[in-house]
N, C-alpha and C positions, 0 to 999 in steps of 0.2 A: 857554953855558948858556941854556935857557928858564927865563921864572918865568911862575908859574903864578899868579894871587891869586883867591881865591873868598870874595868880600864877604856874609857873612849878616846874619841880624838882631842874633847876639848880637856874634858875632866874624868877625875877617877874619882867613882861613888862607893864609899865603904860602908854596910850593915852588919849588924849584930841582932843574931835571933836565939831569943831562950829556947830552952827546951819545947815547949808547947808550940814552937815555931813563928814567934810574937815577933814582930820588929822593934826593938829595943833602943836604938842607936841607929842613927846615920850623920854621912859626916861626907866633904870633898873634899879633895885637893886637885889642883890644875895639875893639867899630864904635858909631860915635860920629858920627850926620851932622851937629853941632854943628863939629867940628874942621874946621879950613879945611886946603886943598889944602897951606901951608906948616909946619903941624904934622904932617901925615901924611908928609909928606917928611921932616922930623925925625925921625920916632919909627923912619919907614923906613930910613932911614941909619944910625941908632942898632944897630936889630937885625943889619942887612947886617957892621957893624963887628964888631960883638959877635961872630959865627957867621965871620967871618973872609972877609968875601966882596966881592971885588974889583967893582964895579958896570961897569966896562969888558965882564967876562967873559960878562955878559948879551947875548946877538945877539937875541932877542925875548921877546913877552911875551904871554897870554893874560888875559884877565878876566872873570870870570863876574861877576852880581851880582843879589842880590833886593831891591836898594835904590836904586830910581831917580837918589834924588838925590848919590849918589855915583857913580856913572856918568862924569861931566865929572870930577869931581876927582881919581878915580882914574888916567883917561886923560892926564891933565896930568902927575899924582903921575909914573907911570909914564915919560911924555916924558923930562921935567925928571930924572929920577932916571938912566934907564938911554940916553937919545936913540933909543928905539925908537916906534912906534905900537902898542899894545896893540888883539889881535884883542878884540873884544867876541863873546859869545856872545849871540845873537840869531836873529831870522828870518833866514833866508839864508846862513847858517854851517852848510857841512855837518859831522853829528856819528855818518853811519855807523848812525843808527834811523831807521824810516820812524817818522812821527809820526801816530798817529792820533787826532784830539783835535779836542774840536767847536769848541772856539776856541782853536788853536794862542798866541795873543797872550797868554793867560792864564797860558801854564803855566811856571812859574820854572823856570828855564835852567839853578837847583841839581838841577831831577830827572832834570832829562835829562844833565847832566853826571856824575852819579854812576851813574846806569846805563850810558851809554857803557863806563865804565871796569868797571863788572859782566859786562857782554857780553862784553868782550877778553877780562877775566880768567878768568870761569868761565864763558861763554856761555852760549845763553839754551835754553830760559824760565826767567824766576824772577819773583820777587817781591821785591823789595828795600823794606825798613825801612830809612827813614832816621831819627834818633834827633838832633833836632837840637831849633830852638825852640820848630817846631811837629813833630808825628810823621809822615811821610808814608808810606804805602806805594803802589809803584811797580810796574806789570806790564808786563812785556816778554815777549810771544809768542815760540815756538819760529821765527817768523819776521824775527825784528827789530823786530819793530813794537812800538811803547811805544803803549799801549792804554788807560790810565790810570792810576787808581786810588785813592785816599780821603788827607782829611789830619784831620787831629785836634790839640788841645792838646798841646805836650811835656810831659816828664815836669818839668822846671825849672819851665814855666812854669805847670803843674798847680799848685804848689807856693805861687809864688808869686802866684794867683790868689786861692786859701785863704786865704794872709794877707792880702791887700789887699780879699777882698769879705766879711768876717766881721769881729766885730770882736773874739776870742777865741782864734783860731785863729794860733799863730804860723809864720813862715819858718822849716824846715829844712831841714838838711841830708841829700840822699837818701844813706842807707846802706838796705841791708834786713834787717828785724828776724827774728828765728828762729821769728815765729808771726806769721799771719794774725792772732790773737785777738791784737791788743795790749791792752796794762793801763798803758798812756799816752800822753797827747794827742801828742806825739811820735813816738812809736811808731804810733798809732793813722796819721796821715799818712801816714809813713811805708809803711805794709803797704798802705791803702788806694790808691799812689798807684802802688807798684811791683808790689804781688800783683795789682791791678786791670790795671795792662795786659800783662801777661803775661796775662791770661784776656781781655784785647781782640785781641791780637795772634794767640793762636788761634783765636779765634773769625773774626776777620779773613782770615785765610789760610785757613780750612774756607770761607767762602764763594767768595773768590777763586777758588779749585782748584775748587769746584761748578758758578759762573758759566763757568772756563775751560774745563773740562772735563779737567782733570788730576788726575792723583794722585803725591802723594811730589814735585812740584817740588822744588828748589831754594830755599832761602828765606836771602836774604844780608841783610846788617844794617851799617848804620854810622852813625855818631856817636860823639859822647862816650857817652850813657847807654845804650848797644848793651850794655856787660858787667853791668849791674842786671839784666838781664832775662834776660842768660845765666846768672848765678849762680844764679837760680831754677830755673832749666829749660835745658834744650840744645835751644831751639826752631831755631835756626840751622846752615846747615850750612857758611857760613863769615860771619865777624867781618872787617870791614877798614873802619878808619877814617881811610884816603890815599884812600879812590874820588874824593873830589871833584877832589882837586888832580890824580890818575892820569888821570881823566876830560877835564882840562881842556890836560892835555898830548896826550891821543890826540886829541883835535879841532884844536889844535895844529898835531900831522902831518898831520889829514887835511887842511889846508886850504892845506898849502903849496905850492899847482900855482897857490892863484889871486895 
């Protein structure tokens, strides 16, 4: 089996793919750059046990990450766990899109790992919505090329800004209320945080498609908070929240000739 680990800000998502490239396994744990490289091996073993999975069975490894300082620790994590080297995605790892970007060094290796696996799956052009800490959208020309494109606060982390830079406003939980016009502070969050980007999301995609010069693209979406925004609306024309770890297996294959 390959595993696949895709380190973010909030959480780190771990896959297992057989041979035929199947996603067999998935699993989190919250990212934490406080924990030392011997807790992360704990907690890894712990879940491996748990899902019943033999760590021999492992022949490689891939690893994305937008957290510098788990980088080394992962690579270790990873040694020590499975006796493999974990590929790092980076400058120099091909990933199957031309990259066109003014400063390639900048761009988290979670955007181009989740559209990799967008391109395979439903090819391109699109526009891909990631729905994670922060909210990204992603453009991949009808030619391959990943071309850019905007990031903004997530929807969690909206949330949680509210409470921490007010002193009145509390932490809840995103569910979505059945009116725009709420009639409680609660509520009132609530509609302003997920009616509001649902009316950012298309206004975002009406520009895109103007700048590209397209009509009717493709518009994919992943994360956890991808389904708030489809309850609202069916702005999407597909939902998948494995692109990162799918993403990070096709780079995976692409890179086993070096």
């Amino acid at each position: 089996m390959i595993i696949a680990i895709d380190i973010g800000n909030t959480n780190i998502k771990i896959g297992l793919f057989n041979k035929i490239g199947k996603l067999c396994n998935s699993f989190k744990m919250s990212t934490d750059v406080k924990r030392t490289s011997d807790e992360y091996v704990a907690l890894l073993l712990q879940l491996l046990n748990y899902n019943g999975i033999d760590v021999h069975s492992v022949e490689g490894a891939i690893l994305s990450s937008v957290i510098p300082q788990l980088d080394y620790t992962f690579t270790h994590v990873v040694r020590y766990v499975f006796g493999v080297s974990p590929l790092v995605v980076g400058v120099g790892v091909k990933t199957g899109l031309a990259i066109r970007y003014e400063f390639p060094k900048e761009l988290g290796s979670d955007r181009i790992v989740t559209c990799v696996a967008a391109e395979k799956q439903y090819g391109a052009p699109f526009i891909l919505v990631d729905f994670g800490t922060a909210t990204t959208f992603n453009v991949v020309n009808e030619r391959r090329e990943f071309v850019g494109g905007a990031i903004t606060l997530g929807l969690k982390a909206t949330v949680e800004s509210l409470a921490h830079c007010t002193a009145k406003l509390p932490s809840v939980e995103l569910e979505t209320p059945n009116r725009v016009t709420a009639q409680s502070t609660r509520k009132a969050i609530q509609s302003g945080v997920i009616y509001g980007a649902v009316g950012q999301i298309k206004y975002m995609v009406q520009r895109i498609e103007a700048e590209m010069g397209w009509q009717n693209v493709q518009i994919i979406a992943t994360g956890g908070m991808a389904h708030l925004v489809a309850n609202v609306e069916p702005l999407f024309d597909h939902i998948d929240r494995e692109l990162s770890l799918k993403g990070l297996y096709e780079i995976y294959r692409l890179n086993q000739d070096k």
